[in-house]
TORDO-556060 format. One record per residue (C-alpha): residue in one letter; x, y, z. Coordinates in steps of 0.001 Angstrom, whole numbers, plus 524288, in hexadecimal, padded with zeros to 5 digits. Layout:
// residues N
aXYZ
...
This chain:
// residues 104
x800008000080000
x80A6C808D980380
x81203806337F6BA
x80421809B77EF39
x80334815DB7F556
x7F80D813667FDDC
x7FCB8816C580AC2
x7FE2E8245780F35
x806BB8280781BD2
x802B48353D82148
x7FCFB838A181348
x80A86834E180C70
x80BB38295080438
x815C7820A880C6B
x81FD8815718093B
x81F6F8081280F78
x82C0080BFC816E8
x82497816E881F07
x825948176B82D70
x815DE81A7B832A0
x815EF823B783D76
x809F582216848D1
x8004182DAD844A8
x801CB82B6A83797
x7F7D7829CB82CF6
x7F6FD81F158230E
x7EEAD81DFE8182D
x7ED69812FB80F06
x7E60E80F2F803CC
x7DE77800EA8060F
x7D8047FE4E7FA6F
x7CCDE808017F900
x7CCEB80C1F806AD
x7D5E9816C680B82
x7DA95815C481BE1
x7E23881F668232B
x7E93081A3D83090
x7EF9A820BE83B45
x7FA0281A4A83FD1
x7F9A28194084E2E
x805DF80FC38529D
x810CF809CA84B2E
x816487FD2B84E11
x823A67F7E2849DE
x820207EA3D84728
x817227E4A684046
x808D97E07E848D4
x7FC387D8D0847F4
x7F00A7E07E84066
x7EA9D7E28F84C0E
x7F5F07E94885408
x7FABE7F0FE846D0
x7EA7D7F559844F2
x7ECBE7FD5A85247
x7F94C8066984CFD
x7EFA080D0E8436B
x7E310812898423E
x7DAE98143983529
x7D4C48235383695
x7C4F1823EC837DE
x7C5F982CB282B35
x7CC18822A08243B
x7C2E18174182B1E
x7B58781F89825B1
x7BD24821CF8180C
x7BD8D8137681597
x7B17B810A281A28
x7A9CC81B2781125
x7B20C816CE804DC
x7AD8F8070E806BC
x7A0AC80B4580962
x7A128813717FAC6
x7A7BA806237F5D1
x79D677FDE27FBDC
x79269805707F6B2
x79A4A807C87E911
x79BB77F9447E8D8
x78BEC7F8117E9D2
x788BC802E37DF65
x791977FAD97D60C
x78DE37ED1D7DA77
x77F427F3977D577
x783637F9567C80E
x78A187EACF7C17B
x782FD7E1487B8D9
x774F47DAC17BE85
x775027CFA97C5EA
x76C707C4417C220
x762147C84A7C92A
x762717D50E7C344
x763F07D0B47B668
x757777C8927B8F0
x7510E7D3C77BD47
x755557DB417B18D
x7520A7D0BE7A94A
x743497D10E7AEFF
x740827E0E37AC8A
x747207DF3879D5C
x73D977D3FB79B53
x732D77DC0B7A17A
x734FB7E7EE79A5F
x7351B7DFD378CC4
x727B77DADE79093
x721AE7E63479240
């Protein structure tokens, strides 16, 4: 990610080699979603998720961000699920008011 460019270190694109400071900002590019994490503790070793989750904290900002842009996905992802080809029982349905319409 860093190598991409997706990870931001007090607003400046940083190298893999960069020392992180506590009370420093982070923000990285996951996918879609944007995050931006204070760093709260450094450690010098490497630890378990659980014990390296408590030396940063994502902002609420950042937390509400992510959350608005997958709900626009979610309901983006409906509007377009709506607008491809008929399913069978549409087509049927389809079918039904063509066959009506001839008839009449």
């Amino acid at each position: 990610m860093i190598n991409g460019g997706k990870v931001h270190l007090n607003g400046q694109r940083c190298k893999p080699s960069r020392q992180v400071e506590v009370g420093a900002t982070i923000t990285l590019w996951q996918g879609f979603d944007e995050k931006e994490v204070l760093v709260q503790g450094v450690s010098a070793k490497r630890l378990s998720a659980p014990l390296a989750q408590a030396l940063y904290l994502e902002t609420e900002q950042s937390h509400q961000r992510r959350e608005q842009r997958a709900e626009q996905r979610r309901l983006k992802a409906d509007a377009d699920h709506t607008a491809g080809r008929p399913d069978k029982k549409q087509r049927r349905q389809l079918l039904r008011i063509k066959h009506q319409d001839t008839n009449s």
